[in-house]
C-alpha positions as CSV (number, residue, x, y, z in Angstrom):
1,X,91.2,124.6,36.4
2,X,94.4,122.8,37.6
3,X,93.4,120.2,40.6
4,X,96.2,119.6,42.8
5,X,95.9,116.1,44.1
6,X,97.5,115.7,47.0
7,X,98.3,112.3,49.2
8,X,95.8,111.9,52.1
9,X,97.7,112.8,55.2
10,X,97.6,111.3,58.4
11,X,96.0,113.6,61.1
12,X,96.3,113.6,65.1
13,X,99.9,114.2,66.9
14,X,102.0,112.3,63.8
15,X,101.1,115.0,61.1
16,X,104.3,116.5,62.0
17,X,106.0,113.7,62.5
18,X,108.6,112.2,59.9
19,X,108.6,108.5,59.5
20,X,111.3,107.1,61.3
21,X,114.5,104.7,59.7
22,X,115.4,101.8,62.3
23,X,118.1,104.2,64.0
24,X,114.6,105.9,65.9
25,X,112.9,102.5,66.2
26,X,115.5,101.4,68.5
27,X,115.8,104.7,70.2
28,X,112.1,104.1,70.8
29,X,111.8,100.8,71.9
30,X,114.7,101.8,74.5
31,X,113.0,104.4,75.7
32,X,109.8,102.3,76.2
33,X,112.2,99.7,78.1
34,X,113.7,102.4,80.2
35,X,109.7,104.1,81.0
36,X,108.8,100.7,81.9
37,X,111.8,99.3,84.2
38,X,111.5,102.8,85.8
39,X,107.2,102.3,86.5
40,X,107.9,98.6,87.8
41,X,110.7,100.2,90.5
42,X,108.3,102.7,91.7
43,X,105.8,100.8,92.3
44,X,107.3,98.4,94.0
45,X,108.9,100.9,96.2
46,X,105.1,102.3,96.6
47,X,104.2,98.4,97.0
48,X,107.0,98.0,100.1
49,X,106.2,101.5,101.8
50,X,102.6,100.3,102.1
51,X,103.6,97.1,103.3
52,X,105.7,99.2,105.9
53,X,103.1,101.4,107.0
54,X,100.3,98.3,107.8
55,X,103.0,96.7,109.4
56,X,103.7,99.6,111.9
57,X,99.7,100.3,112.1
58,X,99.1,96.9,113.0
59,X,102.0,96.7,115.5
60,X,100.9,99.9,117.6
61,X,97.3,98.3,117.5
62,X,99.0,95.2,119.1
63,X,100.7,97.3,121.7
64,X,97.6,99.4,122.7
65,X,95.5,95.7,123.0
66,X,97.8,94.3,125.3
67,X,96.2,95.1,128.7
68,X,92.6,94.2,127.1
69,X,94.3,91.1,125.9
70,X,95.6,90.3,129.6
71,X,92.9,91.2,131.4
72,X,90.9,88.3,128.4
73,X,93.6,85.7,129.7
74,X,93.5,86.3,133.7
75,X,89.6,86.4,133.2
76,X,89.5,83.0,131.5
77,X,91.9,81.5,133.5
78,X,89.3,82.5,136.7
79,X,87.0,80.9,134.8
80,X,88.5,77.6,134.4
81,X,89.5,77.2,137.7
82,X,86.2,77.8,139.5
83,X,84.5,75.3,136.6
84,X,82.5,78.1,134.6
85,X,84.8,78.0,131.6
86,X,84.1,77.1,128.4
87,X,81.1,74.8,129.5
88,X,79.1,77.9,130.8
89,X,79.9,79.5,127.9
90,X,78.0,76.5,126.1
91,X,74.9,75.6,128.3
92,X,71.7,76.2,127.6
93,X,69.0,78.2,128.5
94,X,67.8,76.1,131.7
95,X,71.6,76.5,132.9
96,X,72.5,72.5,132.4
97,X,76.3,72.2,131.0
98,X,76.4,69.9,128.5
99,X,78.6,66.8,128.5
100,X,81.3,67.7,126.0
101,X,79.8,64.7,123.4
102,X,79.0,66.3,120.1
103,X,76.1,64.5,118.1
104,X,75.8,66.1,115.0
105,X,73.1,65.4,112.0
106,X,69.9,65.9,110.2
107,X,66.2,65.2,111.8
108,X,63.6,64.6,108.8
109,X,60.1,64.9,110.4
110,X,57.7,63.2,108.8
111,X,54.2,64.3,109.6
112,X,51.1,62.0,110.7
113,X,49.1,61.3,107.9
114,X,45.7,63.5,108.6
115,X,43.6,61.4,109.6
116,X,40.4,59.7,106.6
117,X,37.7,62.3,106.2
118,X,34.1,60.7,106.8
């Protein structure tokens, strides 16, 4: 019985595949440089179209606000001048405007002792 012992063989996609010399490592690693400058430009060309595109939703959204917008400023500027501006906006619930001054801080509330059981 004659045993033919053959070398292990690599298996996948590069069974068929002769090793290469350094003439098809450079051929490689161009193409790879070439596949990769070639992803970067479309992408950025996908990159500036979307850019493109938001700009020109946002500027018809702009356009179609502009009344409503308007209408916002001449309402406002009713307000002010019959004194309900931005104080009305801020008074309280009994309808007193509040005097502009800001006094911001922390309340601790300490509780009564309860009083001595007897």
């Amino acid at each position: 019985m004659e045993h033919h012992r053959q070398s292990p063989r690599p298996r996948g996609m590069s069974a068929g595949v002769q090793q290469t010399g350094p003439f098809g490592k450079i051929v490689a690693a161009l193409v790879g440089t070439v596949l990769l400058v070639l992803g970067l430009m479309f992408s950025v060309v996908i990159i500036a179209v979307a850019i493109a595109f938001g700009l020109v939703i946002w500027g018809w959204i702009w356009w179609k606000t502009r009344a409503l917008r308007q209408q916002m400023r001449d309402q406002m500027d009713a307000r002010m001048a019959t004194g309900e501006g931005a104080s009305a906006a801020c008074a309280d619930g009994e309808g007193l405007a509040p005097s502009g001054r800001v006094i911001e801080g922390e309340v601790i509330r300490a509780d009564d002792p309860p009083p001595p059981e007897r």
